[in-house]
DOKE-186869 format. One record per residue: residue in one letter; x, y, z of N, C-alpha, C, CB in turn. Coordinates in steps of 0.001 Angstrom, whole numbers, plus 500000, padded with zeros to 6 digits. Each point is the difference from the previous one (the first is absolute). Glycine has a CB too. Example, Ala and Ser with C-alpha at 12.3 -4.5 7.8 and 13.67 -1.06 7.14 Angstrom:
2
A513190494310507800499110501190500000500900501200500000498108498827501246/S501542502223498034500820501190500060499230501090500730501184499372497855/
REM end
This chain:
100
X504896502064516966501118499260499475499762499614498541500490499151502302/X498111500271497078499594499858498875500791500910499126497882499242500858/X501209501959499164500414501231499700501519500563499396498229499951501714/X502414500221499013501445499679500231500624498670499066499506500996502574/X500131498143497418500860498896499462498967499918498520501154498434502680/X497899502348496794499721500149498378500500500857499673498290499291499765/X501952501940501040501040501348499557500998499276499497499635501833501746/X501234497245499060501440499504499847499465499003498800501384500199502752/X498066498958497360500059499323498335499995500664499039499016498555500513/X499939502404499412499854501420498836501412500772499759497419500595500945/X503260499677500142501141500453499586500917499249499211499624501110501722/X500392497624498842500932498893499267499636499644498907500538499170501697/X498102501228497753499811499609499160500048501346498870498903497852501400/X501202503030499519499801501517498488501998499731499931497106503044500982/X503423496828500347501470500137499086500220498594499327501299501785501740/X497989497314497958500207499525499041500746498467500596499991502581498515/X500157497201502730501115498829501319498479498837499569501789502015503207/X497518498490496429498929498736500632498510499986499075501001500430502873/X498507498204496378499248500516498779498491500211500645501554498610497952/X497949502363501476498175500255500829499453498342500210498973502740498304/X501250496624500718499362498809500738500294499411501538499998499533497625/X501174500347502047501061499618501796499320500896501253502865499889498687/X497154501191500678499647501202501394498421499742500314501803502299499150/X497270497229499439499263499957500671499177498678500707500349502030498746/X501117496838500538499571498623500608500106500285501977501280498248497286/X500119502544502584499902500564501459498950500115501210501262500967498626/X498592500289500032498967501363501331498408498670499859500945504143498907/X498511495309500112498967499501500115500022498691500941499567501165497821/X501888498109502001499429498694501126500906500783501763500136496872497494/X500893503846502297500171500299501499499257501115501119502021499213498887/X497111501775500101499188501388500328498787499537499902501399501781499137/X498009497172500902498873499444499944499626498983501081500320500528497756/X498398499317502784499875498836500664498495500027499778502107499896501741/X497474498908497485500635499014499781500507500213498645498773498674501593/X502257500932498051501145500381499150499004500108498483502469498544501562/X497868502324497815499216500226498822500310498548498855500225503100500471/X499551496438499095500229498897498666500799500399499158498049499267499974/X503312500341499072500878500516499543499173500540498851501976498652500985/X496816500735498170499569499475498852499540501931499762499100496479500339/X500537504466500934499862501150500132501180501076499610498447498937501553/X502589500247497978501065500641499897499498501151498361501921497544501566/X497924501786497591499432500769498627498787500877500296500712498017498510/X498408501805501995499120501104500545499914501250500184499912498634500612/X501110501281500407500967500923500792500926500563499307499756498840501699/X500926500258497176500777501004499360499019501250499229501939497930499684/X496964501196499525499063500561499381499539501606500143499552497600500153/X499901501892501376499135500818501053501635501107500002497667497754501933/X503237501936498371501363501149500521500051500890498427502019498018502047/X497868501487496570500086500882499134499134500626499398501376499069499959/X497285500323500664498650501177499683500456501022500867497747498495499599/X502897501639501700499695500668500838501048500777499357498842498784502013/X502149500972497620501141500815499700499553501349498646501744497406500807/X497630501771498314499539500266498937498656501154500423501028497426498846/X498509502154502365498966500871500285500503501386500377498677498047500673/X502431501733499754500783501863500622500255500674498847501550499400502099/X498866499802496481500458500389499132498680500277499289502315498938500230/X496187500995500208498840500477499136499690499339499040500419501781500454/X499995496625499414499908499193499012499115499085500462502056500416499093/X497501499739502005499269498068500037498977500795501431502788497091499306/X496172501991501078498965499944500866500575498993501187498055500513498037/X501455499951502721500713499085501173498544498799500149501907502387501710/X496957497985497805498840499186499797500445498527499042498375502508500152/X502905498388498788500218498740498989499990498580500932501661501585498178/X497822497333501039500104498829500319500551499031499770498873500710500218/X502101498349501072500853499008499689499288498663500143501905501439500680/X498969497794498294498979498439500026500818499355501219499257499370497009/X500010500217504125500833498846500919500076498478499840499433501571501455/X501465498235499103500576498286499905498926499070500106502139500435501167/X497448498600498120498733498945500229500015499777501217499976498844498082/X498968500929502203499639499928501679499990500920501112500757498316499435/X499890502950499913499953501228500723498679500987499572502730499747500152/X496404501059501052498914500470499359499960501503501074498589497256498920/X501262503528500411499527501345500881498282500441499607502912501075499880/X496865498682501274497994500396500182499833499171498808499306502913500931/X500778495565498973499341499452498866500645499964498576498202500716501330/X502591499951498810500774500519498096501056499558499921499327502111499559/X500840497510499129501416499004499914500989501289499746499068497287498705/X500595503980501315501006501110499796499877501289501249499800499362497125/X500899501377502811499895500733501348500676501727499337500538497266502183/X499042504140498442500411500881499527501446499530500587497835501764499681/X502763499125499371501536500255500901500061500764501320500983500118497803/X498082501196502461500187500128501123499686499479501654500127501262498122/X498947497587501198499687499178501335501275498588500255496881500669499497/X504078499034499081500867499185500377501155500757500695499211498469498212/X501179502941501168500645500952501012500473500026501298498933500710498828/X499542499462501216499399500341501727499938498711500690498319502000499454/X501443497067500182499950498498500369501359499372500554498227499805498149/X502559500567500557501764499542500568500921500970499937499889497875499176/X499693503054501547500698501193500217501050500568499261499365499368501761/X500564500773496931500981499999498755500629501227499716498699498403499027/X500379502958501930500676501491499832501486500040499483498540500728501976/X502013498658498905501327499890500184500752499740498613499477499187502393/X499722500234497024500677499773498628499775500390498988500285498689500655/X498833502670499735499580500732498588500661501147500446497611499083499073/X503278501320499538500590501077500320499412501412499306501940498307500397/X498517502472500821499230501848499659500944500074499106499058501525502234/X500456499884496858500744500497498880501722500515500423497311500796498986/X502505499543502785501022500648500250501330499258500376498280501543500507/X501244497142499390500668498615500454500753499457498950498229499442501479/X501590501165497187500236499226498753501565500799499155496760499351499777/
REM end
């Protein structure tokens, strides 16, 4: 169901009905348990345009995002993008070349 209901924000949000922040205030506190922290919202955007940028041969998915004070991955106040990705399941909102 997760799954499914970040597709549908992603859509609402590529036609433009709904702003990436909204979709992903969404998918992070209702596709989550325990609900992700909004403060993750910039992260995630972050982490969604390395990844985008990465299809396009421009960026490392290793690149690194700074997280919200008080947030820490293995110790580091920053995290690659592809472990925030994979963390809050963000596929959905990076779009393939063929999508565009």
């Amino acid at each position: 169901m997760g799954s499914l209901q970040a597709q549908e924000f992603a859509s609402l949000t590529a036609a433009g009905d709904v702003s990436l922040e909204q979709s992903l205030a969404w998918h992070l506190r209702a596709n989550h348990y325990p609900p992700v922290p909004l403060s993750m919202i910039q992260p995630c955007i972050q982490a969604i345009e390395i990844g985008q940028r990465y299809q396009w041969g421009d960026a490392d998915l290793n690149d690194r995002v700074d997280l919200p004070d008080g947030v820490l991955w293995r110790g580091e106040e920053s995290a690659p993008a592809w472990a925030i990705i994979e963390a809050h399941h963000l596929d959905a909102f990076i779009q393939s070349e063929e999508e565009e």
